[in-house]
Steps between C-alpha positions, in 0.01 A plus 500: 500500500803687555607540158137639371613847537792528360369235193197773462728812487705339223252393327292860507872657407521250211142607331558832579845490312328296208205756495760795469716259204170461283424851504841590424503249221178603369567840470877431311466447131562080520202331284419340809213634677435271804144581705634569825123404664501143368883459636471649832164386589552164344841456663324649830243195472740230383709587815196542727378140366828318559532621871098374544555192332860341635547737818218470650587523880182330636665197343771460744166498770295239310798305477607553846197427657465189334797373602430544854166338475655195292808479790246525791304177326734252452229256445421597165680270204825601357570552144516091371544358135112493498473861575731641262 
């Protein structure tokens, strides 16, 4: 959790400094004339989604509470040939 600050402020730096490179491209004279909504909202989504989808911190709960369940009922079967 520690490292979500300092990951956000990057990451805010990083569009900004893309959002000030595609207006500096589009107005030079290169044939190129990139739509700086599409790549900093896009990019702003795509980076949003990733951190949703594979950091998720309630994960580490689910996972953790599970595991103390499952180790305070040692009853329940293993993981055998059949269960695999």
């Amino acid at each position: 959790m520690l490292a979500g600050g300092p990951i956000f402020l990057l990451g805010s730096a990083f569009y900004y400094a893309l959002y000030r490179e595609l207006r500096a491209v589009r107005e030079s004279d290169t044939p190129w004339d990139p739509n700086v909504r599409l790549w900093i909202t896009g990019g702003v989504s795509f980076s949003a989604l990733g951190v949703l989808l594979f950091l998720n911190p309630l994960v580490h709960y689910v996972a953790a509470l599970y595991l103390v369940r499952r180790f305070r009922n040692p009853a329940l079967p293993g993981p055998t040939p059949e269960h695999e």
